[in-house]
Every structure is written in structure tokens, then in C-alpha cells.
C-alpha positions as a LaTeX table, in Angstrom:
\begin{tabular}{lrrr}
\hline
Residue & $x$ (\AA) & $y$ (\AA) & $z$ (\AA) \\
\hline
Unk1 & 41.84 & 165.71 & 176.84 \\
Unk2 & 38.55 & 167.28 & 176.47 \\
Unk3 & 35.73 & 166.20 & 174.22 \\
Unk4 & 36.22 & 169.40 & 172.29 \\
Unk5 & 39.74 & 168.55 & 171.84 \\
Unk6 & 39.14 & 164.95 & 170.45 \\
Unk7 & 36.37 & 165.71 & 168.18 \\
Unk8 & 38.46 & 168.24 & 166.36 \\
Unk9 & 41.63 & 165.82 & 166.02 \\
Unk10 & 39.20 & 163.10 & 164.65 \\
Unk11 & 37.83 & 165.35 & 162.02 \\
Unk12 & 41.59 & 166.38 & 160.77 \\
Unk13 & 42.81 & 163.18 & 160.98 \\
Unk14 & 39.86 & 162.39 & 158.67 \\
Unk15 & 40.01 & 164.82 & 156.33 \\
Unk16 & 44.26 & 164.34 & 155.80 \\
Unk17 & 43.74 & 161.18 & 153.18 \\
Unk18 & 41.36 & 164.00 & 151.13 \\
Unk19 & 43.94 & 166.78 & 151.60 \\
Unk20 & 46.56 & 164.54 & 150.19 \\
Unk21 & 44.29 & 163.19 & 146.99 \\
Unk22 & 43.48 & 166.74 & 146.24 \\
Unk23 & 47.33 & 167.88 & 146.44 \\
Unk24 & 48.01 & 164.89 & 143.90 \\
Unk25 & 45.39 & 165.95 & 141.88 \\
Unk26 & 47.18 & 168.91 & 142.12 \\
Unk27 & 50.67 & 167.73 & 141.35 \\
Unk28 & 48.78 & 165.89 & 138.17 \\
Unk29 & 47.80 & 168.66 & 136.46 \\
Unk30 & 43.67 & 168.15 & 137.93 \\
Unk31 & 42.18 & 171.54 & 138.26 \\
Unk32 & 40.61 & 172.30 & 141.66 \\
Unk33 & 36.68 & 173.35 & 140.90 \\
Unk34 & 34.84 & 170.61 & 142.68 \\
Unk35 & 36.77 & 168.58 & 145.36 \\
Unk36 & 34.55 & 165.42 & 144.55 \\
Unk37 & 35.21 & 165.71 & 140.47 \\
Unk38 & 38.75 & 166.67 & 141.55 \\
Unk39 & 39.14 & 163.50 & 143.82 \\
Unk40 & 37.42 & 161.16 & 141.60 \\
Unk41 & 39.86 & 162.58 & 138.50 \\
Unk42 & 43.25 & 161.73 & 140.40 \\
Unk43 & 41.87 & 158.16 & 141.91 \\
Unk44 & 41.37 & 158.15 & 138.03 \\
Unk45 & 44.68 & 158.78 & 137.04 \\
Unk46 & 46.21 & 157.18 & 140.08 \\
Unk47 & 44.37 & 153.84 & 139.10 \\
Unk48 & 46.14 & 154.37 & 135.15 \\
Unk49 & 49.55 & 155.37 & 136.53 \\
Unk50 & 49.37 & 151.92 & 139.15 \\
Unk51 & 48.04 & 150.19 & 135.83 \\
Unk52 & 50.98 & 151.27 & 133.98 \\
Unk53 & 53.24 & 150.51 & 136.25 \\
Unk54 & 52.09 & 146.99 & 136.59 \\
Unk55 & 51.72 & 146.81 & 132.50 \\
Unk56 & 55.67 & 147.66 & 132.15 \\
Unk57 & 56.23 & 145.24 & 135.24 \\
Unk58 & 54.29 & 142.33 & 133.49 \\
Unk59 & 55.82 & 143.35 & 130.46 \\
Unk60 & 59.36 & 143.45 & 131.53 \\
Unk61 & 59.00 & 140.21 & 132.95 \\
Unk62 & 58.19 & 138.83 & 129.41 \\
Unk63 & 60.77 & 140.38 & 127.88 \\
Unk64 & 62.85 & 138.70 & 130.59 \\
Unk65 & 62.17 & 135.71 & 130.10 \\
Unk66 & 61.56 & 136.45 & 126.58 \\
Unk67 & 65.81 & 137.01 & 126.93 \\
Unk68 & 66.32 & 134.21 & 129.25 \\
Unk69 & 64.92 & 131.83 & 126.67 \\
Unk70 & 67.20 & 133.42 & 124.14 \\
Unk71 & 70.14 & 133.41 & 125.80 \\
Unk72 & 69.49 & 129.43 & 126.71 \\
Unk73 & 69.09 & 129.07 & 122.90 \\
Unk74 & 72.37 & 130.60 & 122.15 \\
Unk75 & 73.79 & 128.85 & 124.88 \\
Unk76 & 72.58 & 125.85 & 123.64 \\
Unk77 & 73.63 & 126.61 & 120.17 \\
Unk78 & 77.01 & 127.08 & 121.34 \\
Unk79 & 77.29 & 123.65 & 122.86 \\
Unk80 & 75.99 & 122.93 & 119.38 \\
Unk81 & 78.75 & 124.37 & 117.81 \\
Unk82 & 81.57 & 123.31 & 120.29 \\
Unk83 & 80.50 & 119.69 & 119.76 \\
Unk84 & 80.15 & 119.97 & 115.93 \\
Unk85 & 83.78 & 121.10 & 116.01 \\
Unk86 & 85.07 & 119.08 & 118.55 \\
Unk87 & 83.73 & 115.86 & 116.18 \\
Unk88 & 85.32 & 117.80 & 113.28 \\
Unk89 & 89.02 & 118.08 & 115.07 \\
Unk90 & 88.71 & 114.68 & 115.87 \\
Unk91 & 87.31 & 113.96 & 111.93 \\
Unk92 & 90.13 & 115.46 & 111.14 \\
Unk93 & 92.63 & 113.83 & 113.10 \\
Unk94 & 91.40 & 110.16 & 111.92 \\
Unk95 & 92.09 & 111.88 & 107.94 \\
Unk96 & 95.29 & 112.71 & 108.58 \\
Unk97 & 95.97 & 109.69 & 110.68 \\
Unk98 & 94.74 & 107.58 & 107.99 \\
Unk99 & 96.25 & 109.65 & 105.40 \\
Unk100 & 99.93 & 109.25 & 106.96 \\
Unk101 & 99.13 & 105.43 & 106.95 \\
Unk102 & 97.83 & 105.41 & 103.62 \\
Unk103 & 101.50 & 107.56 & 102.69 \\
Unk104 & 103.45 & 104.85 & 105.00 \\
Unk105 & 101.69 & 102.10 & 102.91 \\
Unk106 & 101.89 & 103.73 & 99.23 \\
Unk107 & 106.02 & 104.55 & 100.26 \\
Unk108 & 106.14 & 100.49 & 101.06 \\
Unk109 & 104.92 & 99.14 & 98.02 \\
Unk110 & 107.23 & 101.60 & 96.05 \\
Unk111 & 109.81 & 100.39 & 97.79 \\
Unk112 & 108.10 & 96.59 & 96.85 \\
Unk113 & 107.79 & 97.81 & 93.52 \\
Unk114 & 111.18 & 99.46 & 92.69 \\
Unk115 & 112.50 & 96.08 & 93.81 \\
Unk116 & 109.95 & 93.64 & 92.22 \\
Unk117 & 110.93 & 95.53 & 89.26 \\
Unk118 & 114.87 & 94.80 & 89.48 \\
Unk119 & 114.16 & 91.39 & 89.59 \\
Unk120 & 111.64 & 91.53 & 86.21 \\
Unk121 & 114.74 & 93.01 & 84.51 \\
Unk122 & 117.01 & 90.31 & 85.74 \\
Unk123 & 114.24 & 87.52 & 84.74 \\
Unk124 & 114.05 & 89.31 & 81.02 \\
Unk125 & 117.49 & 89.39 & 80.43 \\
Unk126 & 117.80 & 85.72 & 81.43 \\
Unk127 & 114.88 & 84.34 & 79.12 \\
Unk128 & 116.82 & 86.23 & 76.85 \\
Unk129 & 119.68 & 84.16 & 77.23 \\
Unk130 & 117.54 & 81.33 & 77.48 \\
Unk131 & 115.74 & 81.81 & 73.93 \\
Unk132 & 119.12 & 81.83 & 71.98 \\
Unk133 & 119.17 & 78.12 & 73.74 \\
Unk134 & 115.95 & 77.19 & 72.32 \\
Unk135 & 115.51 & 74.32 & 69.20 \\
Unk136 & 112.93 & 75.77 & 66.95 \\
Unk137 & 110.27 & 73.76 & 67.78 \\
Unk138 & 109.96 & 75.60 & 70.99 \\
Unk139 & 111.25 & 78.76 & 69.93 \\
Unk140 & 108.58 & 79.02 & 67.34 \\
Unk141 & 105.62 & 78.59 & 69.88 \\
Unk142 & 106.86 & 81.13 & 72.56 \\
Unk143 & 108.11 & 83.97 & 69.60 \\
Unk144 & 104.86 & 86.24 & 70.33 \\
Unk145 & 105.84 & 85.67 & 74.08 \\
Unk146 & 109.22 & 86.54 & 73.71 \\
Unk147 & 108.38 & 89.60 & 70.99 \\
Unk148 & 106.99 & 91.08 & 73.58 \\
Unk149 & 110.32 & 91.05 & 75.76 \\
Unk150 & 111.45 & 94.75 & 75.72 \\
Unk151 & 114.49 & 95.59 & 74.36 \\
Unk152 & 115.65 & 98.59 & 76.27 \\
Unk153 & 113.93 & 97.72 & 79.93 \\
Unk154 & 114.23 & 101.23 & 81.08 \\
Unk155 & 112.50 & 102.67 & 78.10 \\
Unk156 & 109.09 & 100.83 & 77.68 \\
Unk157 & 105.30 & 101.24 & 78.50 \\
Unk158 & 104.81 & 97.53 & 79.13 \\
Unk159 & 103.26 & 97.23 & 82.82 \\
Unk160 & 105.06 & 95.59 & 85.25 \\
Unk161 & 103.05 & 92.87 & 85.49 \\
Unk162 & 102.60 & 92.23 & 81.59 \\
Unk163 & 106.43 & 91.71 & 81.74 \\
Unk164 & 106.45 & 89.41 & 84.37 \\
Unk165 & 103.13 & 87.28 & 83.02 \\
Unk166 & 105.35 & 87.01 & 79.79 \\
Unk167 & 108.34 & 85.71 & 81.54 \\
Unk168 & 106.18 & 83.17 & 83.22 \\
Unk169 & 104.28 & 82.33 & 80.27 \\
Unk170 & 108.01 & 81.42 & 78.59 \\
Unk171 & 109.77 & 79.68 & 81.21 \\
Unk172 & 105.97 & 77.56 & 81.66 \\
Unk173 & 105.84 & 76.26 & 77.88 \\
Unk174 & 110.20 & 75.58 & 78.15 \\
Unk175 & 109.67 & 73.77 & 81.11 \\
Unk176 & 106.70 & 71.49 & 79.60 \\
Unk177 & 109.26 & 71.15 & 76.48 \\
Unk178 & 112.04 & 70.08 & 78.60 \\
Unk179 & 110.27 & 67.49 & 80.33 \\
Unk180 & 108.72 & 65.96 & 77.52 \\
Unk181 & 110.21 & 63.88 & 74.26 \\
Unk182 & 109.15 & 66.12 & 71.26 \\
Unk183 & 108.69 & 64.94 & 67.13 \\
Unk184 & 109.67 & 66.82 & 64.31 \\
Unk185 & 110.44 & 67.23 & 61.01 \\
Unk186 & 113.05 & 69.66 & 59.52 \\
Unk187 & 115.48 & 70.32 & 56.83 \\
Unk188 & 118.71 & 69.15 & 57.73 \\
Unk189 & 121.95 & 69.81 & 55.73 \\
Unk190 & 123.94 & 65.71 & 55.08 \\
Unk191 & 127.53 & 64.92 & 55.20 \\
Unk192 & 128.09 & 65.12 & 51.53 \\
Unk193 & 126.41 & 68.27 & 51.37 \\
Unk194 & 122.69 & 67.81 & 50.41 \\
Unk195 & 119.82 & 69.05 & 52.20 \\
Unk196 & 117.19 & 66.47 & 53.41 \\
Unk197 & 113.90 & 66.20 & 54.81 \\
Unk198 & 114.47 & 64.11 & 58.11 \\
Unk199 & 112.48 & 63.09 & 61.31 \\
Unk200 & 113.64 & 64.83 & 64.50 \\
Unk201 & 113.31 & 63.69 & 68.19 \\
Unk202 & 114.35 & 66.02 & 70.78 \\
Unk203 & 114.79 & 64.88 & 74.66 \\
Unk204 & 114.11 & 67.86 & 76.01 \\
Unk205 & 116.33 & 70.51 & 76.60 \\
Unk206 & 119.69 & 68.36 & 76.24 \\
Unk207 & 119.34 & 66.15 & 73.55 \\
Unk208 & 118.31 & 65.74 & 69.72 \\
Unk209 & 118.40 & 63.53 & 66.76 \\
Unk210 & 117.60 & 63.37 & 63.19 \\
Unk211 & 117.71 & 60.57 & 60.83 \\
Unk212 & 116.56 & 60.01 & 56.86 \\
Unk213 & 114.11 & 58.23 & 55.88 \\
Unk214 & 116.29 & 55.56 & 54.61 \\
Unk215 & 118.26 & 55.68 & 57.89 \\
Unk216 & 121.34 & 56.36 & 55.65 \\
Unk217 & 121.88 & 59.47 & 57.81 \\
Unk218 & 121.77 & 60.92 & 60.91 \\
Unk219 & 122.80 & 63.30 & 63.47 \\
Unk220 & 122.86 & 64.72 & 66.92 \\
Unk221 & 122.16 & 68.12 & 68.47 \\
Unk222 & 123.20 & 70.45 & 71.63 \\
Unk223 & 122.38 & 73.45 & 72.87 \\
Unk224 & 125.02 & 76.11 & 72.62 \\
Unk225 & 125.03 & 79.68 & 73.81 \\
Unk226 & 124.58 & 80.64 & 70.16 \\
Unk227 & 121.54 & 78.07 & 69.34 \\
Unk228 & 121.61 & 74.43 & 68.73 \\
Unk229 & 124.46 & 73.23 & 67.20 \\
Unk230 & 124.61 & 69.74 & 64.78 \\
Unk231 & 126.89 & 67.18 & 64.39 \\
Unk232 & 126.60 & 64.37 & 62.04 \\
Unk233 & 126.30 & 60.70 & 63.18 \\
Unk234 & 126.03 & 58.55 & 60.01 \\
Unk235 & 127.55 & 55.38 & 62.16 \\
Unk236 & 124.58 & 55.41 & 64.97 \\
Unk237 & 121.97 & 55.84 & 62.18 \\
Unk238 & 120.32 & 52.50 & 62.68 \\
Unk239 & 119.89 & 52.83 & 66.50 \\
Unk240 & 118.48 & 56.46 & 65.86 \\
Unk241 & 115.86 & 55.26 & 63.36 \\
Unk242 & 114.93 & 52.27 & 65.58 \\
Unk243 & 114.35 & 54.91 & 68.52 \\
Unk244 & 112.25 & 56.87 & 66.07 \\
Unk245 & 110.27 & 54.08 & 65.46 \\
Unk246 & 109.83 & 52.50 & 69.07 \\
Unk247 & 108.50 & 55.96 & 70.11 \\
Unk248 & 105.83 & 56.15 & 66.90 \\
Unk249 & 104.46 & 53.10 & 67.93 \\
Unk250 & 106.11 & 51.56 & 65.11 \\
Unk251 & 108.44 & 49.01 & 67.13 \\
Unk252 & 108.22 & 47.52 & 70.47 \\
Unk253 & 109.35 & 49.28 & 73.21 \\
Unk254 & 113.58 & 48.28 & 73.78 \\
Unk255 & 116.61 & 49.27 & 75.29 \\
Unk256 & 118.38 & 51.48 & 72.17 \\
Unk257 & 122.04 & 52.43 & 72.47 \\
Unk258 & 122.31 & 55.92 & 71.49 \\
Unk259 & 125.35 & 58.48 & 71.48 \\
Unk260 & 125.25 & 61.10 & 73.77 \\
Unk261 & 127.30 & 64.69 & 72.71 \\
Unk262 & 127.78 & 67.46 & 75.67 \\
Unk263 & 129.10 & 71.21 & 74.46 \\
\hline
\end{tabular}
């Protein structure tokens, strides 16, 4: 190729880059008066479009991660919320669980209680029986116990176990009675018809006797199914008034004969 040739190439080939600034300054809008001005203008506004490219970039990769972050949060609030109601089922299982034990255990003692309750009414209507057996010495100190006895079982606001500490508290001061040799002194009505003051000695629950003072007197007593019932015993006077007096202290201890009545 000749020199010529080569020169000229060069000098196109150099000039192309300006060619294509000025036909973007073009395309931009830059008007075409001075090539330099017109150059420097769309370097200018090829700097601010590279600059606003990169701005949006930058700025889309904030708002990227900007989402990113978000979405972790929700994602994490979501495992939040899956737990939170996973410990709730399972809070909610234990309830019920416990609350069909706590059903099992209420039906149970109903069950406990309908029958404890059967068996108060049998134990009432036996102390019942019992107190028309009672002397009066006994039957006077459980009467507010034995008020308190209802009289229709099915119809009264007495607590179950107010009824049953009332049966107890009977049957305890009948059984310290019945074990025990107990004084007293009562109007009795005599053979011939009088009524006298005489000393009593009961032997528990099976026994009595009375005697006058002068020992002229006497009698013996048994519980019936309608109350204690009397008998005289004039003839084993003597032997009742020395018992009297052997257990007052009044006469040594001995072996006394008495008479012994079963009805």
C-alpha cells in the first residue's frame, strides 16, 4: 500500500470515535455549531446518563436487599408464628387432656359420693333405732346430736359430712356409756304406787338398777325396742343397795349377787 494510501486510512480511522460523539450528540438533542462545544456537551450528558445508570443500579441493589431483608423477616416471623401455634395445639391438647382427667376424676367421686351417701342414710336410720334404746342419762347428752338427725334424708340441706360427723359423734358418746358403770338419780314409780326419788346404776347398755334410800325398794331395767322398760325387784333390794354403796366408795369392794332380766 502506498504512503498516500496509509496516511489517509490513519486519519479516518482517527476521526471515526469524533464522528460517532458528534452523531450522539446528535441523537441527544446537542445542536451542531461548534464540534468541540458539541463534543464536550454529549461526553457531558454521556457521563450523566452512565451516572444514572449506575445510580438506579446501586439503588436497585438496595432495594434488593432492602427486600431480601424483608422477606427474611417475614420468613422469620412465620417460623414465629408456626411455633407459637404449634406450642398452642400442644397447650391445648394438655387442657383437654387434663380436663378429660379432671371429668374421669369428678365422675369417680360422684360415683364415691352417691354411694358414701347410701350408707349415711343407712347409719341415720340405725342411730335412730338405736336412740329409742337409749336410758335417759345418755339420751339426754347426745339430744342436740341426734336433733340434728334429718327426718326426711332425701329432703335436707345438711352436708354430707355434717350427717356423718353427727352419727359418729352419737355412736362415740354410746359407746363410752356402754363401756362404763354410770350413777343416777331419777323418779321412779314403787310397787304400791308412789313415786320416789331413788339412786340409779346403769351397766352399760344391758343393765340397770334403782333402789330407795331406805333400800325398801328396788328395781331392774332393759332395753326394749320402745325404750327402757322397769320391773320391780323389792326381794333383791338389799344386794342392790349394797352394790350402790361398794361402787360410792361407801363399802368395800365384794362379790354382790344381783338379778339379771333379758327382754
Amino acid at each position: 500500500m502506498k504512503r498516500s494510501t496509509r496516511m489517509t486510512l490513519l486519519m479516518t480511522l482517527g476521526a471515526l470515535p469524533m464522528l460517532l460523539i458528534v452523531s450522539a450528540g446528535r441523537a441527544l438533542g446537542v445542536q451542531d455549531e461548534d464540534p468541540i462545544e458539541s463534543t464536550r456537551a454529549t461526553l457531558d450528558k454521556l457521563v450523566e446518563i452512565r451516572q444514572l445508570i449506575a445510580k438506579k443500579r446501586y439503588g436497585w441493589k438496595d432495594d434488593e436487599q432492602t427486600l431480601r431483608d424483608r422477606i427474611e423477616l417475614v420468613k422469620s416471623q412465620i417460623a414465629s408464628y408456626e411455633q407459637r401455634i404449634e406450642e398452642s395445639e400442644a397447650s391445648i391438647q394438655d387442657a383437654q387432656k387434663k380436663k378429660a382427667e379432671l371429668e374421669a376424676e369428678s365422675q369417680e367421686l360422684e360415683t364415691a359420693s352417691q354411694a358414701f351417701l347410701e350408707s349415711i342414710v343407712g347409719f341415720e336410720a340405725q342411730t335412730k333405732d338405736l336412740l329409742q334404746r337409749l336410758p335417759e342419762p345418755i339420751a339426754q347428752k347426745v339430744r342436740q346430736l341426734s336433733q340434728q338427725l334429718p327426718e326426711d334424708p332425701a329432703q335436707t340441706e345438711i352436708s354430707i359430712s355434717r350427717r356423718f360427723q353427727n352419727v359418729i359423734g352419737i355412736l362415740n358418746e354410746v359407746n363410752g356409756f356402754n363401756a362404763e358403770l354410770t350413777p343416777a338419780s331419777e323418779i321412779r314409780t314403787l310397787r304400791d304406787g308412789s313415786r320416789a326419788s331413788v339412786s340409779v346404776l346403769y351397766f352399760g347398755l344391758g343393765q340397770a338398777y334403782y333402789v330407795t334410800t331406805k333400800a325398801d325398794a328396788a328395781g331392774i331395767g332393759t332395753a326394749t325396742a320402745d325404750g327402757w322398760a322397769w320391773s320391780y325387784a323389792d326381794e333383791s333390794a338389799p344386794e342392790i343397795d349394797l352394790a350402790m354403796k361398794i361402787f360410792r366408795g361407801e363399802k368395800p369392794a365384794a362379790y354382790v349377787k344381783l338379778p339379771v332380766r333379758i327382754k
